[in-house]
C-alpha positions in Angstrom: 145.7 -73.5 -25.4 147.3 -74.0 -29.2 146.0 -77.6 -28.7 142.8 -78.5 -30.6 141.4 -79.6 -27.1 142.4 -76.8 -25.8 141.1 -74.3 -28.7 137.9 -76.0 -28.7 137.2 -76.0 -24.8 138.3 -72.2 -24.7 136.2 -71.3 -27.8 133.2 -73.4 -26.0 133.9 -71.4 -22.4 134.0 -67.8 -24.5 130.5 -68.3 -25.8 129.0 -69.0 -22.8 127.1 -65.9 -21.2 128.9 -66.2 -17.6 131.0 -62.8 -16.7 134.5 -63.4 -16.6 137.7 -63.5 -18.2 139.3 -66.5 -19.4 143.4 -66.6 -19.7 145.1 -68.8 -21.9 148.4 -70.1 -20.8 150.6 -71.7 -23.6 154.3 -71.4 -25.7 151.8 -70.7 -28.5 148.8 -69.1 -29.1 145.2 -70.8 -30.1 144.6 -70.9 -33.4 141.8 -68.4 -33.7 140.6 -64.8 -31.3 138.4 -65.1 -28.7 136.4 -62.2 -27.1 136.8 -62.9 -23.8 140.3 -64.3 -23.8 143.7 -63.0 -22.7 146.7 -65.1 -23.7 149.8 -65.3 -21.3 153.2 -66.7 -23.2 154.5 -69.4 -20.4 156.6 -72.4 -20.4 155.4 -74.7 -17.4 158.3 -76.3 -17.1 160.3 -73.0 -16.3 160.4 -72.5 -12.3 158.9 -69.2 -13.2 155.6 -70.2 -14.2 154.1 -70.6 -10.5 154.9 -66.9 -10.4 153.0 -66.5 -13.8 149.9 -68.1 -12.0 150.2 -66.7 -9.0 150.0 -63.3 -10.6 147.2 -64.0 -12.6 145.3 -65.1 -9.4 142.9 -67.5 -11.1 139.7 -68.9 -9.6 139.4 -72.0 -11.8 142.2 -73.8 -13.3 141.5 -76.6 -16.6 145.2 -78.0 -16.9 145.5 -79.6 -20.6 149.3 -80.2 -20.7 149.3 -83.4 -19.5 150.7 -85.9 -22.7 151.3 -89.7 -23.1 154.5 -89.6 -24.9 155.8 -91.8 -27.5 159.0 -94.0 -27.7 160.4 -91.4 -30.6 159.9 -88.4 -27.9 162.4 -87.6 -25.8 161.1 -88.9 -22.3 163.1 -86.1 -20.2 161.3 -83.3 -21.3 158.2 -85.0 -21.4 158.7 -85.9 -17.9 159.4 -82.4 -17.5 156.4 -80.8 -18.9 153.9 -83.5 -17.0 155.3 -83.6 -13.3 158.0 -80.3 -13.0 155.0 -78.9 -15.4 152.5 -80.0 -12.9 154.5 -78.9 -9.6 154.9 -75.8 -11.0 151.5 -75.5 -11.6 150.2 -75.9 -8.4 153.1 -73.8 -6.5 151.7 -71.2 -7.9 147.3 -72.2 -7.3 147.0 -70.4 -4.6 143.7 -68.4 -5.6 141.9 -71.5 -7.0 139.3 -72.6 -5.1 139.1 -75.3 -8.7 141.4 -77.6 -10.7 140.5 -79.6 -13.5 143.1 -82.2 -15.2 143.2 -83.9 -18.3 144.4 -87.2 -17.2 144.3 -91.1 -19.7 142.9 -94.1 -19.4 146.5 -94.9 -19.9 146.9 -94.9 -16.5 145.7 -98.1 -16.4 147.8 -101.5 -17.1 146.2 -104.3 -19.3 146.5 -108.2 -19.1 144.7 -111.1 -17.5 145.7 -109.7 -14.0 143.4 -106.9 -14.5 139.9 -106.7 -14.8 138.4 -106.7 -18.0 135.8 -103.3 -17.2 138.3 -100.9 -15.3 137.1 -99.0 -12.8 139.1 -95.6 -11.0 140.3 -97.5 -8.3 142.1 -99.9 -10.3 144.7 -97.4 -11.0 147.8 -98.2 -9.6 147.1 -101.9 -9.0 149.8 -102.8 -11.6 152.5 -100.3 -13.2 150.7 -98.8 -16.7 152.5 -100.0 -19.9 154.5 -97.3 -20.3 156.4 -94.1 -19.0 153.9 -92.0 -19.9 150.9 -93.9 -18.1 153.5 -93.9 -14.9 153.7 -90.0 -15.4 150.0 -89.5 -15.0 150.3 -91.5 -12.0 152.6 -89.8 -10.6 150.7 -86.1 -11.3 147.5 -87.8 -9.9 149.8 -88.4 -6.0 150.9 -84.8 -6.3 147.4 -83.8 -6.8 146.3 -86.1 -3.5 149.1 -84.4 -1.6 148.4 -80.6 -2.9 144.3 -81.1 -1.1 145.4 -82.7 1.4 147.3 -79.6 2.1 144.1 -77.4 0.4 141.4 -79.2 1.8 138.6 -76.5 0.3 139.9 -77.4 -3.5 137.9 -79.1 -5.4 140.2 -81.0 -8.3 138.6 -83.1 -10.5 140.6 -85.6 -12.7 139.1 -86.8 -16.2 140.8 -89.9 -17.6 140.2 -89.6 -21.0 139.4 -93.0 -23.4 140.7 -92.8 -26.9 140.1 -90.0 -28.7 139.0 -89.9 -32.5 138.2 -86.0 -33.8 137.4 -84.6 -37.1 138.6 -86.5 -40.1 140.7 -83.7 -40.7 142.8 -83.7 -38.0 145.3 -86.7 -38.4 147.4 -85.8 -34.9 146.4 -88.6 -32.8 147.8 -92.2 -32.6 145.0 -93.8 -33.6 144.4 -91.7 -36.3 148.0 -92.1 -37.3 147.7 -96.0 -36.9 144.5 -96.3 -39.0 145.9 -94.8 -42.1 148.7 -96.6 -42.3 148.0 -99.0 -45.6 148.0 -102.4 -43.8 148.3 -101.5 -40.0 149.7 -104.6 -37.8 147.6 -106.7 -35.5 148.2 -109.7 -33.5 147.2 -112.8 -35.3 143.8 -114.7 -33.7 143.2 -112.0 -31.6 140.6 -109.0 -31.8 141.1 -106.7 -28.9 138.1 -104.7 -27.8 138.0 -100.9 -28.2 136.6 -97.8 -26.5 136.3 -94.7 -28.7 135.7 -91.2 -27.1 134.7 -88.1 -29.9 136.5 -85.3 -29.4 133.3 -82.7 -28.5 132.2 -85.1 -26.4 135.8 -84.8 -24.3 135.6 -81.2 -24.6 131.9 -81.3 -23.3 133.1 -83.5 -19.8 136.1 -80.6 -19.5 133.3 -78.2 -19.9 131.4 -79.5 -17.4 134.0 -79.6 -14.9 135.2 -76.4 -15.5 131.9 -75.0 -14.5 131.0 -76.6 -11.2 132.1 -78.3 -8.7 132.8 -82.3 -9.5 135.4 -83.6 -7.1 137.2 -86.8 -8.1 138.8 -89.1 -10.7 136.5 -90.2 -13.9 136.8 -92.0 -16.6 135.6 -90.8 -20.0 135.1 -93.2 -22.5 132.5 -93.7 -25.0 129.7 -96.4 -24.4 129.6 -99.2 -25.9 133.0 -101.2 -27.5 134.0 -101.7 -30.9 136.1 -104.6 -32.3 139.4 -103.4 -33.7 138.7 -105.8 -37.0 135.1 -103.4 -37.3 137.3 -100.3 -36.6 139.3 -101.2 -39.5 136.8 -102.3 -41.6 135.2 -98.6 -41.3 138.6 -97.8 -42.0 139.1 -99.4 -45.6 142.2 -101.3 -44.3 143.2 -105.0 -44.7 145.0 -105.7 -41.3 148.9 -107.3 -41.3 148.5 -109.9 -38.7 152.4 -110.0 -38.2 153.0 -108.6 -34.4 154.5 -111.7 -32.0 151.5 -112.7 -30.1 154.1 -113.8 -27.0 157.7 -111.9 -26.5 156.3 -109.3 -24.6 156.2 -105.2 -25.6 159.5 -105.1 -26.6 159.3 -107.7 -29.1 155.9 -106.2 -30.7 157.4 -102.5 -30.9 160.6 -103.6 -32.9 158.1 -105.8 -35.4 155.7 -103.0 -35.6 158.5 -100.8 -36.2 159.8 -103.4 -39.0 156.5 -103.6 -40.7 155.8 -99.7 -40.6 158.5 -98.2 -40.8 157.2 -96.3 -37.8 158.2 -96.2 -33.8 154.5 -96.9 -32.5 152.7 -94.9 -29.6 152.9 -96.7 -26.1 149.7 -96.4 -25.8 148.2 -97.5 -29.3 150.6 -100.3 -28.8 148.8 -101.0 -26.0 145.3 -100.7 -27.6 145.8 -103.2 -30.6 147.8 -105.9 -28.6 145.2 -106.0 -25.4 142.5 -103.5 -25.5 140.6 -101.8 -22.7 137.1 -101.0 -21.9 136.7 -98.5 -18.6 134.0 -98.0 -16.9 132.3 -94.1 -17.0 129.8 -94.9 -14.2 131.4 -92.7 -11.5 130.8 -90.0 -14.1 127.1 -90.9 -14.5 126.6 -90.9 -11.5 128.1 -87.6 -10.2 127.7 -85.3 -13.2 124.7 -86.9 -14.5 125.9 -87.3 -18.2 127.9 -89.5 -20.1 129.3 -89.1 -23.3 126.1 -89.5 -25.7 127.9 -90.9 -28.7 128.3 -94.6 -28.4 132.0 -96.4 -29.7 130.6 -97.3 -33.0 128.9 -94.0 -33.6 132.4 -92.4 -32.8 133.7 -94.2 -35.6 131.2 -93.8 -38.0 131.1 -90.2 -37.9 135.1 -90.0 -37.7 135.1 -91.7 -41.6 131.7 -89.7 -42.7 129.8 -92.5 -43.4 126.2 -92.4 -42.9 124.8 -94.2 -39.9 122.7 -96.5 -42.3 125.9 -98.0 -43.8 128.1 -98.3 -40.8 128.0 -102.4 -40.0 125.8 -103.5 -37.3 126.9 -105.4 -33.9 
């Protein structure tokens, strides 16, 4: 819960009027009180922590922990905290008759073998970029497997788009990747973006926190945005040095070069191809989408007035 998605989402549950207490379950604590929260010190990846949860007998769980690593991370412990994190989890679910997961539209691989609007089923058709994608993959099976064997659960699974919060908070990749002076692209080409604002995330975990939704969703804002508009908004001049054929490998060490920086799998992923994903599924079985549109994202993200953002 010491994540901002986490904070928010608690802080949003805690002013709601239903009875009930809500337990926060984290190495560190949120960053503000809440009245109707009780904070439990646990480290998921610990065999111990199903007999945390079993203990705390919850009804619903929201599991957050769930990351997309990046190259400079070290991929065993981040391996660790997503599927041992996971496993451990769910040993120990034995009183919830509800799961919700965090999951990423990084799940999904890009190229021309896939289709250009990505649907839930498409998961799994090709192997996702990077480790990280393939470790949200791989918590998605255990989740099949743990209802096949709890067939009253409901779990729902949000794939989340990316994420662009308040213009104070600089933690995210694409944050990170817009404030870099001149931040690399691939010459002649203008991938297609999906922005999702961070409330409106927080709203869809909300939401599925508070009833019953069972499935896999994606959450993306509506709408696409052109990365050369995104950067535009952004006040930067774009380096149009990444190798446009080489393969990942090739674009990570020249990104690297130019930036001084070992780039995000999945940001890597974003500027080279793009992705746009489908939230119909969610329309359909919720009844909302998120309400801000791509663009709108954006706009709000660098505090510019509607009025002036550009048009298209």
């Amino acid at each position: 819960m010491s994540s901002e998605l986490g904070a928010d989402l608690a802080r949003r549950l805690d002013g709601e009027s239903k009875p009930g207490q809500l337990i926060g379950l984290d190495l560190a604590r949120p960053p503000y009180r809440l009245r109707r929260m009780r904070f439990v010190k646990a480290d998921l990846r610990h065999p111990n922590a199903s007999d945390v949860v079993r203990r705390l007998q919850p009804e619903v769980i929201v599991h957050l922990a769930l990351r997309v690593s990046s190259a400079a991370e070290n991929r065993r412990l981040a391996h660790e905290l997503n599927v041992i994190g996971t496993m451990n989890l769910l040993a120990g679910a034995r009183s919830a008759s509800r799961i919700v997961v965090k999951s990423s539209t990084a799940v999904y691989a890009n190229g021309q073998q896939m289709p250009s609007l990505l649907r839930e089923e498409d998961a799994g058709r090709l192997p996702p970029p990077g480790p990280g994608g393939r470790d949200l993959l791989e918590v998605e099976s255990l989740l099949a497997d743990h209802y096949l064997a709890n067939p009253g659960l409901t779990i729902t699974v949000l794939r989340l788009g990316h994420r662009l919060g308040s213009r104070r908070s600089r933690s995210s990749p694409l944050a990170q990747y817009l404030d870099l002076p001149r931040p690399p692209t691939v010459p002649g080409f203008d991938p297609c973006l999906q922005l999702l604002g961070e409330e409106d995330a927080v709203e869809a975990l909300r939401r599925a926190a508070v009833a019953d939704h069972a499935g896999t969703y994606n959450v993306t804002g509506h709408g696409v945005m052109l990365l050369s508009r995104l950067l535009q908004l952004a006040g930067r001049s774009p380096a149009p040095l990444l190798p446009p054929v080489g393969g990942r490998f090739l674009q990570a060490q020249a990104y690297r070069a130019i930036t001084g920086r070992v780039p995000h799998e999945y940001l890597l992923e974003l500027v080279t191809s793009g992705q746009v994903a489908a939230s119909t599924r969610l329309l359909n079985e919720f009844g909302w989408v998120p309400p801000r549109s791509s663009k709108e994202v954006a706009t709000d993200f660098f505090a510019l007035p509607a009025q002036l953002a550009p048009t298209g």
